[in-house]
C-alpha positions as CSV (number, residue, x, y, z in Angstrom):
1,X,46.8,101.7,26.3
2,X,43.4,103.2,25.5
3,X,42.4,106.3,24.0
4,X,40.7,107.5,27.2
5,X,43.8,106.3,29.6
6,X,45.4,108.1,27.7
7,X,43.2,111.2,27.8
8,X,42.6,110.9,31.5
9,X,47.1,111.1,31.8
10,X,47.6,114.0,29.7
11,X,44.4,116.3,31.3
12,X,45.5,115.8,34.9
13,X,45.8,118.5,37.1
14,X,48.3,119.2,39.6
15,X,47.1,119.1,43.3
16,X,50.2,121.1,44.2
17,X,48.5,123.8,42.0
18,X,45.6,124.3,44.2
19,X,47.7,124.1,46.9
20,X,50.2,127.2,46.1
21,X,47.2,128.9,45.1
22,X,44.7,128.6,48.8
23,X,48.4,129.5,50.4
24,X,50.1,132.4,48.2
25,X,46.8,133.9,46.5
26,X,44.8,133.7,49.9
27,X,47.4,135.5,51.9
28,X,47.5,138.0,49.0
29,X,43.9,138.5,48.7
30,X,43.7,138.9,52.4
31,X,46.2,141.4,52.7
32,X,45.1,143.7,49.5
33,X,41.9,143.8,50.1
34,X,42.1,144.0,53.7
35,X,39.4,141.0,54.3
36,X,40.8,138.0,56.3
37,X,37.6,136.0,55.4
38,X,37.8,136.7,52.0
39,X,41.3,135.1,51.8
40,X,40.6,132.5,54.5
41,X,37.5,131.4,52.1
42,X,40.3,131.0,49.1
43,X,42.4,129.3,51.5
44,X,39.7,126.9,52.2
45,X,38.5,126.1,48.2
46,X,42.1,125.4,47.5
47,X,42.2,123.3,50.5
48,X,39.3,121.3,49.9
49,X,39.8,121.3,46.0
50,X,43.2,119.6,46.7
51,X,41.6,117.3,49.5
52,X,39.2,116.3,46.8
53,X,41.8,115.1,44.4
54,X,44.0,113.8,46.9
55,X,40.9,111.3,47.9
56,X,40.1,110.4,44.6
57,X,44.0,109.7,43.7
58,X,45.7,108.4,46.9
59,X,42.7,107.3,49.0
60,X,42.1,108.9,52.4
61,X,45.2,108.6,54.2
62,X,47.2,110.5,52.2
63,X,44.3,113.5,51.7
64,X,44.5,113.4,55.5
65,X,48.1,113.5,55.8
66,X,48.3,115.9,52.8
67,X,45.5,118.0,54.7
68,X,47.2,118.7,58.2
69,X,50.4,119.6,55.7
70,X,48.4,122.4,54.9
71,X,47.1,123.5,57.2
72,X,50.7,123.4,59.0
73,X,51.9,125.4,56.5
74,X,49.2,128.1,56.7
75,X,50.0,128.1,61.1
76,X,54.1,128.3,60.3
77,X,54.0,131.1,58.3
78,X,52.2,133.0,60.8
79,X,54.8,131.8,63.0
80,X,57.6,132.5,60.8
81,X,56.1,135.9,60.1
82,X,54.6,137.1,63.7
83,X,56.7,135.4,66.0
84,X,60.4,135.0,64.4
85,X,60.2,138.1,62.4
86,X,60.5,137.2,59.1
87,X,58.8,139.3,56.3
88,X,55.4,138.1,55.4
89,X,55.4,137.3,52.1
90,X,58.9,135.4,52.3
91,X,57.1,132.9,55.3
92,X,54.3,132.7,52.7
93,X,56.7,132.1,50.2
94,X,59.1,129.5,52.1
95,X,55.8,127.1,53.0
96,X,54.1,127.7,50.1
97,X,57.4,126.0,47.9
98,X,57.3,123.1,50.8
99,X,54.1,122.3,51.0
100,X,53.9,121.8,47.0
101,X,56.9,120.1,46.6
102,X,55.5,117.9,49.1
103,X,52.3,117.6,47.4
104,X,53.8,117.3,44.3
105,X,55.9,114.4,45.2
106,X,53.3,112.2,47.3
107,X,50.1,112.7,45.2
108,X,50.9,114.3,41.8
109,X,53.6,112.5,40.9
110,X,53.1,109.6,38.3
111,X,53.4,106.1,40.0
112,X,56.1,103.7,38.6
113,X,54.6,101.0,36.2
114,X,54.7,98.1,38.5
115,X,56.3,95.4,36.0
116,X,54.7,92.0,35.7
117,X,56.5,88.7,35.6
């Protein structure tokens, strides 16, 4: 294994990351400061930071599978929140814990080694 494998392994960040962050820390910016856009523009950098790694790592099925997670996640917790009744920041918490576990385990994840014969 090389030096800069090796470096590229132990510097990589977590997808999930961005992901908690656009969710949890958008909703919370949005609802402290009182500026929907404002949170709706952090929503949309951790999206598309996430999507960009997501391309680069698993190619553009998974970024778009990965993508309409998120976005899924941001539309239930308004549902979970408005429409069931549930208090805001535990909807934002519940699909903010799914959606980057999922991300987690689909694109952050290391890959097996595939073993050669």
């Amino acid at each position: 294994m090389t030096s800069s494998t090796l470096t590229r392994a132990r510097t990589r960040f977590p997808s999930a990351v961005l992901v908690a962050v656009g969710l949890a820390a958008g909703f919370g910016v949005a609802q402290s400061t009182g500026i929907r856009a404002l949170g709706g523009a952090l929503f949309a950098l951790g999206g598309l930071g996430a999507a960009w790694l997501w391309v680069q790592r698993r190619g553009w099925a998974v970024a778009l599978g990965l993508g309409g997670l998120y976005v899924g996640a941001f539309v239930l917790a308004h549902v979970l929140a408005l429409g069931v009744g549930m208090a805001a920041w535990l909807a934002v918490s519940l699909v903010t814990i799914a959606a980057a576990g999922v991300t987690f385990a689909v694109a952050d994840r290391p890959q097996a080694a595939v073993t050669r014969r």
